[in-house]
N, C-alpha and C positions, 0 to 999 in steps of 0.2 A: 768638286774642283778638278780641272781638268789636268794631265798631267804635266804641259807646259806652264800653267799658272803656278802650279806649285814648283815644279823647278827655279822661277822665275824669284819666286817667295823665300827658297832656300836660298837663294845667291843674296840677295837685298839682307836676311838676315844675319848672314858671313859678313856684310861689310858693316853689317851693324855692330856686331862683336869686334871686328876692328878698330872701328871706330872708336866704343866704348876703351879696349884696351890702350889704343894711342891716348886717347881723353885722361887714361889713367896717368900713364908715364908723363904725360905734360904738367897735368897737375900736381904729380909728384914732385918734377922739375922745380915747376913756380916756387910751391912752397920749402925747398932745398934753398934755393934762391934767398929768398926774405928771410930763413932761417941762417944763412950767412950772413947777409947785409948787416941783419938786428944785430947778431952777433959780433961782427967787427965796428959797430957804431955800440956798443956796450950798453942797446936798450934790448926791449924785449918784446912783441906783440901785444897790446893788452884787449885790444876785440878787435872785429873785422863785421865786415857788412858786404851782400851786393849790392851793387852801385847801376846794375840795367836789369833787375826781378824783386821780386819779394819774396821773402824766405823762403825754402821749402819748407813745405807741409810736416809736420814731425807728430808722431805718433799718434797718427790719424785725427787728432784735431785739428777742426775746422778746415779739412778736407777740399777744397773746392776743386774740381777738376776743367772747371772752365778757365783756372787760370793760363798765364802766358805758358809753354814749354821752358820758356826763358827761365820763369820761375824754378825748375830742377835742376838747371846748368848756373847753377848758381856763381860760378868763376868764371865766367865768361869776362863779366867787369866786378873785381872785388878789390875791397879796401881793406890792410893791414894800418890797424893806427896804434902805433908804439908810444902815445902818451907824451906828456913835454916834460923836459930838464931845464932847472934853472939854471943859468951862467950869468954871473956877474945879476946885475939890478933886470936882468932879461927871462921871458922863459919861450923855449923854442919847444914848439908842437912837432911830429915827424908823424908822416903816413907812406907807406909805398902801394903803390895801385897797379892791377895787371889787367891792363886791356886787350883783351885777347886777336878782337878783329876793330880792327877801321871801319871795316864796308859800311856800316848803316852812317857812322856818322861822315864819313866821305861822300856818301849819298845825299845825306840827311832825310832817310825814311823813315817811316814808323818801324816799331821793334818788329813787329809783325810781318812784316812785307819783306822777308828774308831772300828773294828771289830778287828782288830791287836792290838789296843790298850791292857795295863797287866789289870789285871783280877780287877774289881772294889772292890772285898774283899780284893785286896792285894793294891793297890792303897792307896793313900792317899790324904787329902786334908789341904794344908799349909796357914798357914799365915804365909806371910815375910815382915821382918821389916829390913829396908835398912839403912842405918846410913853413911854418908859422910863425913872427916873432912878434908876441908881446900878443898875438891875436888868432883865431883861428878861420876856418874856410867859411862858416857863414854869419862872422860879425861882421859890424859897419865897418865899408871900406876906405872909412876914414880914419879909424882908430888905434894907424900903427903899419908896421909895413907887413907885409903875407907875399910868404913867395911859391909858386907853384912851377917847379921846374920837372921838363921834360927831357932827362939827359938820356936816354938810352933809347932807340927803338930799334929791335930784336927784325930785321928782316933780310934774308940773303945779300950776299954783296952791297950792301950797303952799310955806310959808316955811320955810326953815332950824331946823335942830333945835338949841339950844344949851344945851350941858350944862354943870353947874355939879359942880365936884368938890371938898368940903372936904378941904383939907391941917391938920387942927390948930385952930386960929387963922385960919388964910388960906384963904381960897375964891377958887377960878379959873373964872373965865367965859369960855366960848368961842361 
């Protein structure tokens, strides 16, 4: 290897440990975040899933290294779902969800095509908060009312998204 290639190799790899360290402290953040939220909503996580990979690989079973890279960034898009509480003759489901980037679905490319993905300055990154009553996100959507509200999205200068969802008669503003 010649001596500019490997210079070249050591710098990519500098920002690769950047990388990795910011990757850290974000996802520190996230989960500081949900660990408040649960805590001032007086529930508590009870599993989580990603929501754009399949799990990482864990103790070397079934190992497949053809999967997506997505697969190891596993919080890219992940679900906290904090289980339902009953109130009155009702029971309400809660989930908070942190989507990291917009791009692919502002684009609408495959996972893959990350270079297609919309431009990381226009991009955004969401926390969603899911709210179920009486039902959850993949029963019949006739079976009661389910609400999927997106009140926050986390991007420079800009202010909080708040959505309005008619019930009826009643409208919720968040």
């Amino acid at each position: 290897m010649n001596n500019a290639i490997q210079q070249e190799l050591s710098l990519a790899f500098i920002e690769v440990r950047k990388a990795y360290r910011l990757l850290y402290f974000y996802q520190r953040r996230v989960l500081d975040t949900v660990k408040y939220l649960t805590d001032a909503l007086g529930m508590r996580v009870q599993s989580g899933w990603s929501l754009y990979s399949e799990n990482t690989p864990r103790n070397g079973r079934n190992l497949n290294l053809d999967l997506w890279a997505w697969d190891w960034l596993n919080m890219y898009m992940y679900e906290f779902y904090c289980g339902a509480k009953i109130i009155g003759d009702d029971s309400y489901q809660f989930a908070i969800q942190i989507q990291s980037d917009t791009g692919p679905f502002d684009e609408m490319v495959e996972a893959t095509n990350v270079t297609d993905f919309g431009p990381v300055d226009i991009a955004s990154t969401r926390l969603l908060f899911i709210i179920g009553k009486n039902r959850w996100k993949n029963e019949d959507e006739n079976a009661g009312d389910a609400y999927f509200y997106n009140i926050s999205t986390l991007k420079a200068k800009e202010s909080p998204i708040y959505v309005e969802k008619s019930d009826g008669d009643n409208k919720v503003f968040f």
